[in-house]
N, C-alpha and C positions, 0 to 999 in steps of 0.2 A: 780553433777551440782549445782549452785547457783540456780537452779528454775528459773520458766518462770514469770516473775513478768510484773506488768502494771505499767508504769511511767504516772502517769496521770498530773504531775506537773511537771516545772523544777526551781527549785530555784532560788527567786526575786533578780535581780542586782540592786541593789543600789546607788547612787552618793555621790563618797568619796571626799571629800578636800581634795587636794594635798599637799603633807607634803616636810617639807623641810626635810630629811636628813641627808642635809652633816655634820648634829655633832651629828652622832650616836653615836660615843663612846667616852668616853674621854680620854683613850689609846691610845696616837700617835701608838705607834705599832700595834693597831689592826683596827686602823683608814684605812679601805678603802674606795677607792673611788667610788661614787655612784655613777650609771648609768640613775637612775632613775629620766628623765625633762619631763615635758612636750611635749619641743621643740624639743627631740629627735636627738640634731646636733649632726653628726659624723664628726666635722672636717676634720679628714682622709680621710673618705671616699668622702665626697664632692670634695677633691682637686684629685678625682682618676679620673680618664679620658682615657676607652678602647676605645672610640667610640661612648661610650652612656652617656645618658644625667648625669647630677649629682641632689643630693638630694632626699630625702626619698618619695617623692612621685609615687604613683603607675602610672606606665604606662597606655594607651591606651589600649586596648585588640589586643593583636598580632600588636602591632605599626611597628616591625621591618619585615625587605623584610623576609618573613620565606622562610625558605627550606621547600619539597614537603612533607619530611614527618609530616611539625609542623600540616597542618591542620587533618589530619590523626591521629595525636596521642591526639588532643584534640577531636577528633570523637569518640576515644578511652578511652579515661577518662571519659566522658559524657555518655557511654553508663553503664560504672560502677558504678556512683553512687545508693546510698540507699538512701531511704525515710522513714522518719518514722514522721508518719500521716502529712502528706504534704511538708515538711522539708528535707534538705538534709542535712544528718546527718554524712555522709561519702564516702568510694569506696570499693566498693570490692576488695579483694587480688589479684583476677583474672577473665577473664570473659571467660574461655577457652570453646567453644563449643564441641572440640573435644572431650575431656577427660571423660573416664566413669565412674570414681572416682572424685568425688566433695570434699571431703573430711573437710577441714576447709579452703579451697577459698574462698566459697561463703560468706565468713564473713568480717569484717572491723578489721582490726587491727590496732593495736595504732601507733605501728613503722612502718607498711605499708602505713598507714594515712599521715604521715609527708612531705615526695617528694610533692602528692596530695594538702594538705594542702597550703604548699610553692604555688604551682604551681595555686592557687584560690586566693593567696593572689597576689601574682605577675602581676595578670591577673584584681585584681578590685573586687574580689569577694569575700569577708571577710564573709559575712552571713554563710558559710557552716563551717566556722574555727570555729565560735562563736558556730553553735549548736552539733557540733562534742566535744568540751572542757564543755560543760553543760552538754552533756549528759553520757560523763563518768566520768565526776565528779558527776553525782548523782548514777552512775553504783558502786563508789568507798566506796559510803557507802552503800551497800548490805554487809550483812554474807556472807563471807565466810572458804569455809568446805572443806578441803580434809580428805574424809572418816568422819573420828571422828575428826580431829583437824582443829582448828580455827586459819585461816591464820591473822597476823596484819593489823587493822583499816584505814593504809594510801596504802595498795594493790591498784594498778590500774588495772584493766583487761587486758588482753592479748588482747583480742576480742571481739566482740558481735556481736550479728545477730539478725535484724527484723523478726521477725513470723506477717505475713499478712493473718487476717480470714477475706476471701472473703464472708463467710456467714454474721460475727456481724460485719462486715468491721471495723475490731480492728487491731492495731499493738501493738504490744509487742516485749519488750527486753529482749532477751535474751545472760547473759556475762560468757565468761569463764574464770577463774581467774587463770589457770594453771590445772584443774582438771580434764580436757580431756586431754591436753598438752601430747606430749610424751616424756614420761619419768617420767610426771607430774611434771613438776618445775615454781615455779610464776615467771612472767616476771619482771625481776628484772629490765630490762631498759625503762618499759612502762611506768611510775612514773615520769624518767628522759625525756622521750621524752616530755612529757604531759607538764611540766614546760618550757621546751626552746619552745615549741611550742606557749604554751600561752606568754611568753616575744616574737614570733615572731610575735602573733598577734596585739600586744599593739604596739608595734615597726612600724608594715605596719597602722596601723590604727591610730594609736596617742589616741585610744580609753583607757584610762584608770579607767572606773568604770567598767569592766568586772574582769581585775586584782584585784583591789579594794575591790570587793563584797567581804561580807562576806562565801558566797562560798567560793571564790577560795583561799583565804586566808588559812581559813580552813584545805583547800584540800593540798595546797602546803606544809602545816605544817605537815600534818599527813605523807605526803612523805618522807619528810625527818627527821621525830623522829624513821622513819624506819633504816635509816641509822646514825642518832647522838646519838642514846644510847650508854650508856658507860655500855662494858664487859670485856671480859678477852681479848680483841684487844692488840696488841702490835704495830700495825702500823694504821695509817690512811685511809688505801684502805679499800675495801669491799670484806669480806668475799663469794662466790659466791658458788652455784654448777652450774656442766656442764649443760648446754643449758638453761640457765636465759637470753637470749639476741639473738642476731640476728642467731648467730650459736646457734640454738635452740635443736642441738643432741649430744652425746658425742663426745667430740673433743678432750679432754685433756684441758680445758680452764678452769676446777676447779679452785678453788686458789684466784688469785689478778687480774681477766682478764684486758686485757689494756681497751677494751671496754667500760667495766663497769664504771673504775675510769675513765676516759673523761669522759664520762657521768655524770658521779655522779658533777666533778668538774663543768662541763658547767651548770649540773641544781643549787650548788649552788649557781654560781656566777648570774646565770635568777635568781632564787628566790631572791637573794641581792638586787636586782635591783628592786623588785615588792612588798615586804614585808613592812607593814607599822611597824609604830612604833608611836603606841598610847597611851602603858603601859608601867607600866617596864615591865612585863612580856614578851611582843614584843620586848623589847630595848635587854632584858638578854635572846630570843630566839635568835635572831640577831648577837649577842656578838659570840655564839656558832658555829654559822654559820661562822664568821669572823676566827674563829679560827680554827675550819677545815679548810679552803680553806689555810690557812697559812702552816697548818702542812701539808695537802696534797699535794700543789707545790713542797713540799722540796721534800717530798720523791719520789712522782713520778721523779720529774728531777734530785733527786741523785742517784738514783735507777734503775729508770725504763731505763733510757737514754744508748743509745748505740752508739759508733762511732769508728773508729779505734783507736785511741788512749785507747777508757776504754774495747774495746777488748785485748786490748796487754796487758792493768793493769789485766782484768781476768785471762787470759792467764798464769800471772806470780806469779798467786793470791798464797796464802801458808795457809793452812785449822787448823782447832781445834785453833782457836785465843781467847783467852780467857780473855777481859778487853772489859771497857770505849773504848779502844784506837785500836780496830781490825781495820782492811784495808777490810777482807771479812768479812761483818757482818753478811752475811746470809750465810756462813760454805759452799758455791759452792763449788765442786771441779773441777779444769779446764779444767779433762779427759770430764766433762759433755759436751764440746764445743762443738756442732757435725762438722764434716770435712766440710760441706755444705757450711756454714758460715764466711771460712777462704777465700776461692775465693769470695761472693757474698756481703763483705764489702769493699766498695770503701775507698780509702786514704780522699775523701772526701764525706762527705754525714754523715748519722746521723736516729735512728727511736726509738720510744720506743719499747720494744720488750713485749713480750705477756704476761710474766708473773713472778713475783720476789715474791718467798718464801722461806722459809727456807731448807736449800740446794737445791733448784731447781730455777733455769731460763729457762723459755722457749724462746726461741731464737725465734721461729717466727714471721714474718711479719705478720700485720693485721693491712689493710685496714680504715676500718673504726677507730678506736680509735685512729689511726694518724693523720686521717683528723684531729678529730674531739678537738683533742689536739691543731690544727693548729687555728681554731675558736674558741675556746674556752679560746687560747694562756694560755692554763697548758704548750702548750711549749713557749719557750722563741722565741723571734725574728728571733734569730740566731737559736736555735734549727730548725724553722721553715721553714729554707732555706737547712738547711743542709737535713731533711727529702723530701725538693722537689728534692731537689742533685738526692736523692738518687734514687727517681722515676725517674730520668733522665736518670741516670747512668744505670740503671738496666730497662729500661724499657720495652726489650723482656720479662723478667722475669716476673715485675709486671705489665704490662698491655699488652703486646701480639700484638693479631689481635683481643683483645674485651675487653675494659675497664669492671671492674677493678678486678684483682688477691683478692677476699676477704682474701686468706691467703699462706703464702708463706715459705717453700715450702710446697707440699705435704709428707703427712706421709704414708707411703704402707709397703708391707708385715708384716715381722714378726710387727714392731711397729706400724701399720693398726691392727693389729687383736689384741693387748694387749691395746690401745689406745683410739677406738672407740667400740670392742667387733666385730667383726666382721661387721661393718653396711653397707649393702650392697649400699646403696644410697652415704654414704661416703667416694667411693674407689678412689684413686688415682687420684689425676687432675679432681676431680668432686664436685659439692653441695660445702660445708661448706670446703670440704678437696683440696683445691689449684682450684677450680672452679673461674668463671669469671662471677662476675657481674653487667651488666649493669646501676642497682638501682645507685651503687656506684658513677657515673657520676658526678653526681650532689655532690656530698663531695669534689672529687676532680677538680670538677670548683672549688668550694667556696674557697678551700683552695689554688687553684690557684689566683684567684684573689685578698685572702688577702695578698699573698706573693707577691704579682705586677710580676703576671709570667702566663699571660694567655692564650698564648704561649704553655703551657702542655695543659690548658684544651681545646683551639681549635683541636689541634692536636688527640687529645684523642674523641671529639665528631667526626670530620671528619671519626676516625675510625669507632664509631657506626652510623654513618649512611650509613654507606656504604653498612650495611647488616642489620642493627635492625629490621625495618619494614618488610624488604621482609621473615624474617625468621617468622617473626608475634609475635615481642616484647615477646620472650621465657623471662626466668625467670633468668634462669644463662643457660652457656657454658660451657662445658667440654674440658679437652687436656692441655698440657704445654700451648700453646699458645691460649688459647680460640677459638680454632678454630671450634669447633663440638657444637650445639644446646645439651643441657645437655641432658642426658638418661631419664630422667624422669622430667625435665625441663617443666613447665606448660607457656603455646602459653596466648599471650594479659595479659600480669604480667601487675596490674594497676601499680607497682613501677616503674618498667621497663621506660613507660611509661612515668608517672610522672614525674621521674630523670632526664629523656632527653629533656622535657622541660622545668624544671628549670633549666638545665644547660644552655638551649639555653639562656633563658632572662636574668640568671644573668651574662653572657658572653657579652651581647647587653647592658645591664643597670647595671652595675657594684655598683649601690647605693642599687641596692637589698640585696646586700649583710649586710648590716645593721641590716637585722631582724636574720639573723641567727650566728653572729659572734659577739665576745664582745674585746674593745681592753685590751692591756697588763696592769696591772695594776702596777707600779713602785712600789709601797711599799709593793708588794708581791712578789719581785724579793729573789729566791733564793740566801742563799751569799755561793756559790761551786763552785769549779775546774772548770774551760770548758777547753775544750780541743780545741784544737788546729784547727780542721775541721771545730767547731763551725765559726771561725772569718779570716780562708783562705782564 
């Protein structure tokens, strides 16, 4: 454990002048364009119109007619929050009464935080985002230890938990940084969440001396010198082991997760947006920055992109290519295809698939790093319709009778027992391995809404409400079709929760979408092949 430490302080925010910018570099080619006004106009989004109002300002609290279960689940977030010493500083994971194992529920977690988050900012209530990003930004500069070795300086916690002494009427924090974890692996996506989160706060609020401070600046920097060192990398993705992210057990997700890299890209392009530039040192951090996000579009969208047409070029792929000029660069061989796959890609539609290494693709569907590519637009425009195609097309498959499939399909028997090690929690159409989760919701509004196609996500919440509440907001769903409350599935999931209300308001007020989505940027358009489904 990191030790029970006392935060008697949290580090002073400061008021920055606002800097111009737009001639960070003086490389037309690595010239991107900055995000970062003031005035925060989304052109785009302002001229979008589902129903709800336009412009970045936050609604009324529950201004729209809700459905029976909206006040219910804000009965339900509110009964979750944490305090620490008078402050709310977060939500618990879960607040399940039933359950006789507490286990790490009763704690805040960074990527559990986030729905939550959204769903406070959405609502008018910014104060809880502000002291939830203080306080594990001062969590981030603790030692940490697994066993004898000393994890990197830009680590974000997994979690932390309040300890309240009712005798000295003291609170204290205490963070785990992977070291209880199972498996023990550091969360590789908490870092990433923590940065698009703080660009959602500055985005809802137009508050920019919290970004600013020399906090956060700091913090954002130590994040990603985790991931811009240069080693023996041959690609731009992130190196990962299994369960660094939301599938937090073995999955077979080693390697290049798609997760990861959305992630990793969405928090460059938040931090591009928030970083100032007052030195060289700042201008030639920045520079670094620009140039990842360059080489990482390519590859994820030459790479990672899947459709029917670069199935058939797999398919015809011819191995041991030896130059500059191979067609298979990563030595696949095309027996690896599994049969699954030949029925479950439409002539139209399109996703990035899980994983691209050296002779290995994982072909599965996942969820979350599709979204998150959609918002983040690492996919292209076009990419971005063809992966809603696809949720269309496949929609028994990937969203059932209970949004959303986090991975598709499932793995069982013999390749269940060589895969995950036999993991009882991850058998078949359950948890992490083709299970159904709610949280998901809310990704898939957003990425409905940025595609002008709201359309899936109405359709998709009508499903969970159909049954969310009365089954008492479980965690995930078990079965092909989401249809069974998971086996070990924990009852009032704050995410659960959270999800289904941010879905509801940014489905009502479509300018929400502003804080969690960034648009396309032209001069970081890949120059490669599309294929044909792309522009059908």
């Amino acid at each position: 454990m990191a030790g029970i430490r006392k935060i008697s302080s949290i580090c002073s925010i400061s008021e920055m002048e606002d800097l111009d910018l737009s001639g960070m570099l003086d490389n037309p080619m690595l010239n991107l364009k900055i995000e970062r006004q003031r005035s925060y106009d989304d052109s785009s989004l302002s001229e979008m119109s589902f129903g709800g109002r336009t412009g970045f300002n936050t609604p009324p609290r529950n201004s729209f007619e809700p459905h029976p279960m909206v006040a219910n689940a804000w009965e339900c977030l509110k009964n979750s929050l944490v305090y620490f010493r008078g402050e709310r500083v977060g939500t618990l994971a879960a607040v399940d009464h039933q359950s006789e194992e507490v286990l790490n529920y009763d704690q805040v977690f960074v990527r559990d935080f986030v729905p939550s988050a959204l769903s406070y900012l959405m609502n008018g209530e910014p104060e809880i985002v502000k002291n939830f990003l203080l306080k594990t930004l001062r969590l981030q500069g603790w030692e940490k230890k697994v066993d004898q070795f000393k994890l990197g300086e830009g680590v974000m916690p997994a979690s932390f938990k309040v300890l309240h002494d009712a005798v000295r009427n003291t609170d204290t924090l205490m963070a785990d940084f992977g070291e209880s974890a199972i498996g023990r692996v550091a969360p590789v996506d908490s870092g990433f969440w923590w940065i698009i989160l703080l660009r959602a706060y500055t985005k809802s609020t137009g508050d920019l001396s919290l970004s600013e401070s020399d906090g956060c600046q700091k913090g954002m920097k130590l994040i990603l010198t985790l991931c811009l060192s240069e080693g023996f990398d041959t690609f731009p993705t992130l190196l990962c082991a299994d369960g660094c992210c939301m599938i937090d057990r073995r999955m077979g997700v080693y390697g290049y997760p798609i997760e990861i890299q959305a992630l990793f890209f969405m928090a460059l392009r938040c931090a591009l947006s928030m970083l100032k530039q007052d030195t060289a040192d700042d201008k030639a951090y920045v520079e670094r920055v620009v140039k990842r996000l360059h080489a990482l579009s390519y590859h994820m969208r030459s790479y990672f992109w899947l459709d029917f047409q670069q199935l058939n070029n797999i398919y015809r792929y011819k191995t041991e290519e030896y130059s500059h000029t191979a067609v298979n660069k990563f030595n696949v061989n095309p027996d690896s295809i599994p049969d699954w796959l030949f029925d479950f890609m439409p002539t139209r539609g399109g996703y990035f698939i899980g994983n691209v290494s050296p002779a290995r693709m994982d072909f599965r569907w996942f969820a979350l790093g599709n979204c998150v590519a959609i918002l983040s637009s690492l996919a292209t425009p076009e990419q971005s319709m063809a992966i809603m195609d696809l949720i269309e097309a496949r929609w028994d498959d990937l969203v059932g009778e209970m949004p959303l499939k986090i991975s598709y399909p499932a793995i069982e028997s013999h390749e269940w027992r060589i895969v995950t090690g036999c993991d009882p929690k991850n058998t078949r159409w359950s948890y992490h391995n083709g299970g159904s989760w709610p949280v998901l919701l809310w990704l898939l509004t957003a990425a409905s809404v940025k595609t002008g196609r709201p359309h899936i996500a109405r359709r998709a919440i009508e499903l969970a409400e159909s049954r969310l509440m009365k089954d008492g907001w479980p965690e995930y769903y078990d079965g092909k079709l989401g249809r069974y409350v998971g086996k070990q599935a924990r009852k009032q999931q704050t995410w659960s929760i959270a999800g289904y209300l941010v879905a509801k308001m940014m489905l009502e007020d479509p300018s929400h979408l502003g804080m969690i989505s960034l648009d396309e940027d032209k001069q970081m358009e890949s120059v490669i092949k599309r294929s044909a489904s792309w522009t059908n």
